[in-house]
VOTI-23793 format. One record per residue: x, y, z of N, C-alpha, C, O in turn. Coordinates in pm, whole numbers, plus 50000, padded with zeros to 5 digits. Atoms other than C-alpha are relative to their C-alpha. Example, Ala and Ser with C-alpha at 12.3 -4.5 7.8 and 13.67 -1.06 7.14 Angstrom:
500894988150000512304955050780500905012050000501945011850066499184988149994513674989450714499235010950073499745022050090
END
This chain:
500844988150000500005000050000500875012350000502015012850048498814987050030501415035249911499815008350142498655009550181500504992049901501615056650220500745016149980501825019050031499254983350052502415097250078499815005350136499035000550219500374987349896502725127250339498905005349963498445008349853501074988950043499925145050438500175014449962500835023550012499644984650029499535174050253498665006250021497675000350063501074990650008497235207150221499114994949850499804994249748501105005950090494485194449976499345016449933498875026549984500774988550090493365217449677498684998549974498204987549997501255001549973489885225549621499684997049881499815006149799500365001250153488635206149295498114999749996497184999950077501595005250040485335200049115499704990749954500484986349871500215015450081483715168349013498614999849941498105010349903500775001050120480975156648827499284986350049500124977650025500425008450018478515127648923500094992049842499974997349732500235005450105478615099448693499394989050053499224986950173500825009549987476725069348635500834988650082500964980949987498995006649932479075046248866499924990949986500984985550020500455014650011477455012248787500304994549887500724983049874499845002750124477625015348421498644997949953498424991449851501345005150052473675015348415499465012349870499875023949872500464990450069472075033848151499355012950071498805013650181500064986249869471655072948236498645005449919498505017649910500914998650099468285069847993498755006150105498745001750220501094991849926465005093348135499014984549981497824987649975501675010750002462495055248105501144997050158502284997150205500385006349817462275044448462500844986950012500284979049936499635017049989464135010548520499164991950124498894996650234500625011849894462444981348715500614986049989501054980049891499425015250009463494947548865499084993149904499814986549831500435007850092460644930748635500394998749851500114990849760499854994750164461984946148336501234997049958501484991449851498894997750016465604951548412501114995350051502324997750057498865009549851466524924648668500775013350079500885025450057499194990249889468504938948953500394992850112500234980750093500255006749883469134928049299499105003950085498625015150068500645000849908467134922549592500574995350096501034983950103499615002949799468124923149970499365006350084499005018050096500174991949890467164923450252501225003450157502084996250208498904997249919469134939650514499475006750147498315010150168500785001649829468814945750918501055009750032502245008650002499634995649889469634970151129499544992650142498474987650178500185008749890470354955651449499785005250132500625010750203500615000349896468004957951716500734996550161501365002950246499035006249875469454941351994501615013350045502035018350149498434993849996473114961851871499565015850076500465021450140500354990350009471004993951930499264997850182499555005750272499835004549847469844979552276500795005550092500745013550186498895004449906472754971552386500885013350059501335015950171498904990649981474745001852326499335011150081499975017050168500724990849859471735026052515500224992250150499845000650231500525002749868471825004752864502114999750002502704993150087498845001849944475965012352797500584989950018501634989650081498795014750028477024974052723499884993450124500714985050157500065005949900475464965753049500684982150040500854973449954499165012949963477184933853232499514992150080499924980550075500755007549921474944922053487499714987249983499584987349861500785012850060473724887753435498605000549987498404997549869500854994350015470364896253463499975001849847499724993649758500314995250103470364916753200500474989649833499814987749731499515009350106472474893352959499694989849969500074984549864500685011150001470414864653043499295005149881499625004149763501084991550084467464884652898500395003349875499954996249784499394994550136469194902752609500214988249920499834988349803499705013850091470354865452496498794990549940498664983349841500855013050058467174847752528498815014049888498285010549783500744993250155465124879152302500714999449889500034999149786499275002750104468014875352069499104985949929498484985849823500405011950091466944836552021498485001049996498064990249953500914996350016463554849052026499715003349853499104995949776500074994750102463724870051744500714991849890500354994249775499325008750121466024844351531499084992349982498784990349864500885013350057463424816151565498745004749942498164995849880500754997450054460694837151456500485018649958500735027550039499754984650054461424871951244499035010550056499415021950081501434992249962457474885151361500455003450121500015014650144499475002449866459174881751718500085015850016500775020249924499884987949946458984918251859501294999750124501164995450239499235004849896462374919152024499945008350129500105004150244499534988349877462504952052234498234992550101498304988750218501455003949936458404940452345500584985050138500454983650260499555016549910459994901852475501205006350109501155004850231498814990049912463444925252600499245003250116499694998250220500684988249906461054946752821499124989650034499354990050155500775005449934458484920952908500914985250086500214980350174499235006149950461464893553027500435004050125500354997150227499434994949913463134919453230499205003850110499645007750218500564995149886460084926353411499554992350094499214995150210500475008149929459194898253504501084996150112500684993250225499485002149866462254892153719499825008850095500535007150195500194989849851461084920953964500885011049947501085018550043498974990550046463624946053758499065014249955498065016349886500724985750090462844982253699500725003249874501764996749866499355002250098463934993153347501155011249995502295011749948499214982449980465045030553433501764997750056502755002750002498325000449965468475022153602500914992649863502144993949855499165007750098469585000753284499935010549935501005011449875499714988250126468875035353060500915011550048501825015849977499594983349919469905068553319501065002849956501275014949953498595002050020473185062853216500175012649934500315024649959500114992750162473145072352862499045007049930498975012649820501214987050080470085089952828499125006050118497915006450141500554992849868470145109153162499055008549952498055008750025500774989550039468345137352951498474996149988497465003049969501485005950062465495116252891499364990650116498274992350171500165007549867465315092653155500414998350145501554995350181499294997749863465315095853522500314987150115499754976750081500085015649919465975066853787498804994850049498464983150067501505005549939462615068453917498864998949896497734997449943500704996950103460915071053550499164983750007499884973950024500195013849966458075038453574500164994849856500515003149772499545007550077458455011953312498885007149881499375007249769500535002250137455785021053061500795014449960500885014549837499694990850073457415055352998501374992649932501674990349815498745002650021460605043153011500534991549848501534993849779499945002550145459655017452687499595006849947500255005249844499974991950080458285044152520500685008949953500435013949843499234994450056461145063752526501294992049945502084999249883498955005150018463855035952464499204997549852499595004749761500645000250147461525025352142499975009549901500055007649780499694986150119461645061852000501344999449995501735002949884498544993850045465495063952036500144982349884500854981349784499575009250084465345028251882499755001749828500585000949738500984997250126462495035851578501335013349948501635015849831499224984450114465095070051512501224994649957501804997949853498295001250078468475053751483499534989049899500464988149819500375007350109466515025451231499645014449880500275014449775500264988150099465195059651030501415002649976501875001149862498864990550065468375075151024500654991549921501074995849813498955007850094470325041850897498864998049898499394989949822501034999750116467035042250636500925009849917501605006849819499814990750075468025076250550501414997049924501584997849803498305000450014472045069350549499234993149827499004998849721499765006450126471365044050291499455002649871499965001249760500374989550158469135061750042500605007049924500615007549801498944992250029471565085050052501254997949882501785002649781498605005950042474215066149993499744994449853500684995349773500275003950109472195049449686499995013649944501035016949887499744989350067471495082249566501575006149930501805008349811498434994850034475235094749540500274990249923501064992649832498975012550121476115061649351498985001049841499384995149740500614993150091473655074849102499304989749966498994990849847501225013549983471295040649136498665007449975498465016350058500864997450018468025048948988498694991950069498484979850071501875007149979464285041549117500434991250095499694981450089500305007249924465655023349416498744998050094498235008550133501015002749929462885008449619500064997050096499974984850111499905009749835463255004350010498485004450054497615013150043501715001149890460414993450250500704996350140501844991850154499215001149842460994991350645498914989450004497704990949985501055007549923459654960150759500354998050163501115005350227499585000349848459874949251113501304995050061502184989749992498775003049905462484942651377501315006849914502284999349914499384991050026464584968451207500514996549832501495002049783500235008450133464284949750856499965011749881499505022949905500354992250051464354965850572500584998149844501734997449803499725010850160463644952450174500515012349888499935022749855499664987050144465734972349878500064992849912500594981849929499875004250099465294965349544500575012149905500245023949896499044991150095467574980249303500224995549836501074987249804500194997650173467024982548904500924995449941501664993350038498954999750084469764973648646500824998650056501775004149999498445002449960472584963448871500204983750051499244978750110499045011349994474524930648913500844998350076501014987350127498505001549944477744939649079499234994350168498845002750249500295004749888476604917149380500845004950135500445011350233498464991449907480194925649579499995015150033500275017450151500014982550049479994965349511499115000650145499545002450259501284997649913476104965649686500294996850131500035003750230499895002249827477264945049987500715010150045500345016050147499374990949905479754968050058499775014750053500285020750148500534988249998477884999150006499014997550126499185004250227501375001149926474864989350202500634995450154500145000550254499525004849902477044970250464501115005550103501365001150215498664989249922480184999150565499145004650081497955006450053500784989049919479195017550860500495013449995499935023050048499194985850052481585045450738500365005650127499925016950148499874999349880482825045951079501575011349976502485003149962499254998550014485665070551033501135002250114500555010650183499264992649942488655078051262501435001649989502144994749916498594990450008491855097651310500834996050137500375000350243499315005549858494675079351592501155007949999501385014749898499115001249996497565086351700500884987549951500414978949876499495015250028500165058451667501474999650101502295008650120498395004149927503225041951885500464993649880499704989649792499015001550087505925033251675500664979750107500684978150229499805014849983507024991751734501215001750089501494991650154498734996849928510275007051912500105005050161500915003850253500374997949821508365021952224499104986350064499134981350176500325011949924506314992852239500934984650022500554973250048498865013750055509384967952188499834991650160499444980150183499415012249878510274958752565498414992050081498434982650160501445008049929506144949352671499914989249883499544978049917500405012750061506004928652331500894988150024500504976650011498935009749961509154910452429499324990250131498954978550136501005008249914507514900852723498804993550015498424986550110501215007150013504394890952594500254989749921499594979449904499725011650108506294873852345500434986250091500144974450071499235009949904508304856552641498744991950064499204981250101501005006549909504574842352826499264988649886498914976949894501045010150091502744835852469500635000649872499745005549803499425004550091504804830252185499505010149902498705006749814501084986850066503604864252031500735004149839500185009649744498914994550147506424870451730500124989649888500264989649765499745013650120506684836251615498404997849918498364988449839501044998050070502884843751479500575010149837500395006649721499144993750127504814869351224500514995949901500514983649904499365005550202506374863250845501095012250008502095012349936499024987650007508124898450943499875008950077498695012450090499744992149881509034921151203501075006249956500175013849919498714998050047512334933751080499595014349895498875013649795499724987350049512764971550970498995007950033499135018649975501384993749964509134985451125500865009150186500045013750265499334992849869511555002351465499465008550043499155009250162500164987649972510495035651414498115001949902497515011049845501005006750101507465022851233498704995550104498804986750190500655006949961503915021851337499394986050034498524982750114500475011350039503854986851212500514988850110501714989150136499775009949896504124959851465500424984349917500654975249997500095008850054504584931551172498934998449885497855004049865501075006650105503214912850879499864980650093500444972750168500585015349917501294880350974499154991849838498784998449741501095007350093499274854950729498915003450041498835006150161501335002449929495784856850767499564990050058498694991650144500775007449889495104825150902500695004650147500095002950253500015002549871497234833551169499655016850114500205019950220500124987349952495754870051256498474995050114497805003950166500954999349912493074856851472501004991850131500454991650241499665001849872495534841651725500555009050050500745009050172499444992849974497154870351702499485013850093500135021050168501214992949948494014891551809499874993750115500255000650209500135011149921493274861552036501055010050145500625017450234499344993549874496734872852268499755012250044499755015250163499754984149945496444911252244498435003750059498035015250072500994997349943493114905752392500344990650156499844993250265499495002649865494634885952664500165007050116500575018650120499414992749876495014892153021501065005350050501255015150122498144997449981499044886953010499825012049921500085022049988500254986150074498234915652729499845013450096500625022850117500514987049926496164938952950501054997950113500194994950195499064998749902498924937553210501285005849964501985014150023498984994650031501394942253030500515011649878501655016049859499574994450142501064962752694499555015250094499135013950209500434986849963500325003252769498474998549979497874992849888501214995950011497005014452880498935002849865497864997549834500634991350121496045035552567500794996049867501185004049782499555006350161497445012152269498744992849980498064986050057500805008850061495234999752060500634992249882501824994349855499535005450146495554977251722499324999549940498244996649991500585007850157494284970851375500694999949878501545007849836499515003750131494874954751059499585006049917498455010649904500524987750136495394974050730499004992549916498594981149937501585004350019492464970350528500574994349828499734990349747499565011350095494744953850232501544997450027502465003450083498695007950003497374929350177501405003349951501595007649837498294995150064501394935750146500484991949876501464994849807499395005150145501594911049857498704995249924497544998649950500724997850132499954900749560498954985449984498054982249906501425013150034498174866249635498755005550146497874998150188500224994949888496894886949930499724993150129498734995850198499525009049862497734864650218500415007850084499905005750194498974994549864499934886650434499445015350011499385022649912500174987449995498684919750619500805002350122501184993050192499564993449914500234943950859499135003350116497905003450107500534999149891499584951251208500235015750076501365018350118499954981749939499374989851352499575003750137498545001850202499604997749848500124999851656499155015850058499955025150074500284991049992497535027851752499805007350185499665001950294500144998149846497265050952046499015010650093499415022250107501444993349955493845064852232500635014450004501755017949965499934990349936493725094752346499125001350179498344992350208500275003249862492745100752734498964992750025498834983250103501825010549974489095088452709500144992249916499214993049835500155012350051489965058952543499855002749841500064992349778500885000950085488645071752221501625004049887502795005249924498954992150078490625084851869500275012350036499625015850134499754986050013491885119151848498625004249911497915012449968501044990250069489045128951571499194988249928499664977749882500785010750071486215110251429499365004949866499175016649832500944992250161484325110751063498995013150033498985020549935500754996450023481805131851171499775015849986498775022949987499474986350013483715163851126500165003149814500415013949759499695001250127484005156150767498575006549931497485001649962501374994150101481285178650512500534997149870499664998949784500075004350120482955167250212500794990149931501894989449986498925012650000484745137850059499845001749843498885007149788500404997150131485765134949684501224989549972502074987850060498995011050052488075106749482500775008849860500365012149749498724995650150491285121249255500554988249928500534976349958498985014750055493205099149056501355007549958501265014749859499094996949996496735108949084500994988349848500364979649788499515007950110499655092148795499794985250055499374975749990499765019449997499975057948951498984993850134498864982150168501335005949905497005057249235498895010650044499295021750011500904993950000493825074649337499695000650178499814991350258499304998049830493795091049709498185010449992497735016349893501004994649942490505105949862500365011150105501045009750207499714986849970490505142749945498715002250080497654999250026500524996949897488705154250279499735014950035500765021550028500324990049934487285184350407498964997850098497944990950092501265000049892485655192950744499785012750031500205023249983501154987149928483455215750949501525010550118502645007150156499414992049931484855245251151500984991750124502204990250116499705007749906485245224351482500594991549972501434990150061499055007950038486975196351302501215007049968502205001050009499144993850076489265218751141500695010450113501615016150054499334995749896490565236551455500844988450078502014989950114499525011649933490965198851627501074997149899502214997649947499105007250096492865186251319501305011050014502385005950042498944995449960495155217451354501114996350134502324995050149498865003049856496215209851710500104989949975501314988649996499105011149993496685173751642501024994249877501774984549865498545001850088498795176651354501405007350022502435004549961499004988249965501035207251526500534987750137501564991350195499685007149899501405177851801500474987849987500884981850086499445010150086502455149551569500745002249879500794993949788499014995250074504885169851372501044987249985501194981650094499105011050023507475141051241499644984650049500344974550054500505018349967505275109851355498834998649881498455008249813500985006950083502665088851140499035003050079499275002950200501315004349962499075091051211499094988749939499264987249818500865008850074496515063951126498855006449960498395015950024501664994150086493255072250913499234986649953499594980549853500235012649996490935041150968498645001550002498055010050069501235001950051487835032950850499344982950052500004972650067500095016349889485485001451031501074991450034501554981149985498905010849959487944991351230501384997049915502094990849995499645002750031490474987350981501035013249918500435023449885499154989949994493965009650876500235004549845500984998149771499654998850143493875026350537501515004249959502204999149871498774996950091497005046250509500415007150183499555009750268499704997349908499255057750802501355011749968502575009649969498724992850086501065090350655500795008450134500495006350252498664995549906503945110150854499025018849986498605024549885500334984249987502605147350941501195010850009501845014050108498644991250018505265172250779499955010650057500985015950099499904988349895503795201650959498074999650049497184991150041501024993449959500905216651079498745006149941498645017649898501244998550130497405214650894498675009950069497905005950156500544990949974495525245350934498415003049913497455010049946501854995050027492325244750701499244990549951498534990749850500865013249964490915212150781499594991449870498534986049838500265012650083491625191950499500964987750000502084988650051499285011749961492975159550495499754989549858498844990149775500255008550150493745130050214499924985750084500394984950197499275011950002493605089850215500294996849915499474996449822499375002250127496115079549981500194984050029500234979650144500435012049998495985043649902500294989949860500524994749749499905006150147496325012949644498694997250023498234988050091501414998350038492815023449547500034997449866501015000049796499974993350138491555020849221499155008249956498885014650058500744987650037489475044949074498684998750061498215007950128501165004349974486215025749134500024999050164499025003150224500205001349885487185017949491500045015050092499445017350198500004991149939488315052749552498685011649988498415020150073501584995249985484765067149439498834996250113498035003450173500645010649936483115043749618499715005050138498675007550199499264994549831484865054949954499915012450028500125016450143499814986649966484585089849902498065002050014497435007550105501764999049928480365086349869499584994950115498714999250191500865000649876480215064450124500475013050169499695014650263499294993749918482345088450369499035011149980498065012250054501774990450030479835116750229498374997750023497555006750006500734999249971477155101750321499074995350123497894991950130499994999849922477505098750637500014987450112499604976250084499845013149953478195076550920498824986550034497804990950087501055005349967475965050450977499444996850158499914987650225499935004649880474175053651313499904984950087500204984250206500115012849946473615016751393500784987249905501494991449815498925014349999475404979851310498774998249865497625000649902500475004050124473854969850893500494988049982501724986949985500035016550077473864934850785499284996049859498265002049827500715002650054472944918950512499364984550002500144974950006500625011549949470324889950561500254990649863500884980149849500455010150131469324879050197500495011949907500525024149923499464986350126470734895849870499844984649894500214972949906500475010850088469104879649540500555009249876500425021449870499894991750136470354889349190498994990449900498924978149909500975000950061467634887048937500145008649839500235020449805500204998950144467534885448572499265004449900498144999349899500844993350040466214906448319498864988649918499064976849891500995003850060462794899848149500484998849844500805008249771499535004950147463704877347809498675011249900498645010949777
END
């Protein structure tokens, strides 16, 4: 993967185009007419739960949360938040202390149970709308004609889409949560003497294909893929949490260092005090795909408030790498030559043209508030 310095980003213009290759003709297209695909796809209920009561831990509660889960799998009609809320009550539980947390504004400790589902159901019903909206959106910008979505239940929701094929493309559009963020990074040289020791308990290096010249280097190694889940496996370990720094995190780049794509790299990132990145997508108002001589790099602009933050944390990572990572995963990790003052930012990348379009609508059209799946995805053939 190419990794350039960040630079100051010029202000261009672009041009929707038809991105699919479907005809850009004024007759209407339809799946009866024009084949297309069909999916259905879920926002997840439960995920949207979970994350209002704050990832609660109780048993109690996880009992419950587990058995409306298999609730709702063995029958789809299954009303999960209804079985959620009527489970929990039955053990003698009030519902208000599992919400106050995270939605002190709304809910108080003493609030009784029927308000309390009526207001956890509206924040649920809005973050299913908004990932509705996200994705219209997002079809829209890819210049998809006459898509058709319907919301069915338990956060369900059927799209049918006209004249397209690319089965791969759709999942990924419909399925990114466009989660963006901005890390710091430790360099493999400050974390050297805790991996030595983790290496010394669990055999942590001999998982590697390469370690060798990454010193000063966010990169912690290349690994195979089969063996990146043991590798995840330790740094989620206990000997781990004891011994690695507080505020490191990791993830894998989001492609392979060689060409049968077997082998990826490992990045060494580092929180900031509350655990969290330095800056997240949602500072971003505009995203756009260049194509440079030999690769195609996605050009960034944000909002006021982003664009003050991004100054101080590039005037504070003068001569180090930052990471720029998208779900979970590390696109490009460039070196900050100075001090970026009017809040634009690039990811440069072995993109290709199509992928770097792709990335720049979905980043435009915003993050997705809740966890997207796709259940069923049918491709369907035009009318002989």
């Amino acid at each position: 993967m190419k990794h350039s310095n960040l630079i100051l980003c010029g202000v261009a213009c672009f041009a929707f185009v038809c991105l699919f290759g479907t005809s850009c003709s004024k007759q209407p297209a339809s799946i009866e007419k024009d084949g297309g695909i069909v999916l259905t796809a879920e926002v997840s209920v439960p995920d949207i739960l979970d994350a209002l009561t704050g990832h609660n831990l109780t048993p109690d509660y996880k009992n419950v949360f587990d058995f409306a889960c298999r609730q709702m799998q063995e029958d789809e009609s299954n009303d999960f938040l209804e079985t959620f809320f009527d489970m929990y009550e039955q053990l003698d539980h009030r519902l208000a202390p599992l919400f106050c947390a995270t939605m002190r504004d709304r809910i108080d400790p003493d609030m009784n149970n029927s308000d309390v589902r009526y207001v956890v159901r509206g924040e649920v019903e809005a973050a299913i709308d908004n990932s509705f909206n996200v994705l219209r959106t997002r079809l829209d910008r890819f210049g998809i004609s006459n898509p058709t979505m319907q919301k069915l239940s338990n956060g369900r929701i059927l799209i049918e889409i006209p004249g397209i094929k690319d089965e791969q493309r759709i999942s990924k559009l419909i399925g990114s949560s466009a989660n963006l963020e901005f890390w710091e990074t430790y360099s493999l040289q400050e974390l050297l003497s805790a991996l030595q020791e983790l290496h010394a308990q669990q055999s942590f290096f001999s998982f590697f294909a390469d370690t060798e010249n990454y010193s000063y280097s966010p990169v912690i190694g290349t690994a195979n893929v089969s063996d990146t889940a043991k590798i995840n496996e330790i740094l989620r370990s206990s000997a781990a949490l004891k011994i690695l720094p507080r505020d490191v995190r990791f993830a894998w780049e989001v492609k392979p260092v060689d060409e049968t794509g077997q082998y990826f790299r490992l990045i060494a990132l580092k929180a900031s005090r509350r655990g969290c990145p330095a800056l997240n997508g949602d500072v971003i108002t505009d995203a756009r795909a260049e194509m440079n001589a030999n690769y195609a790099e996605i050009m960034m602009s944000m909002n006021a408030a982003g664009a003050r933050e991004w100054a101080r944390f590039t005037q504070m990572n003068i001569g180090r790498p930052i990471a720029i990572v998208l779900d979970g995963l590390v696109y490009t990790y460039p070196t900050v030559q100075s001090e970026i003052t009017c809040g634009r930012s690039s990811i440069a990348g072995n993109f290709t043209e199509e992928e770097a379009k792709d990335l720049a609508n979905v980043l435009k059209s915003g993050k997705m508030p809740a966890p997207v799946r796709i259940l069923q995805i049918e491709v369907i053939e035009p009318a002989k």
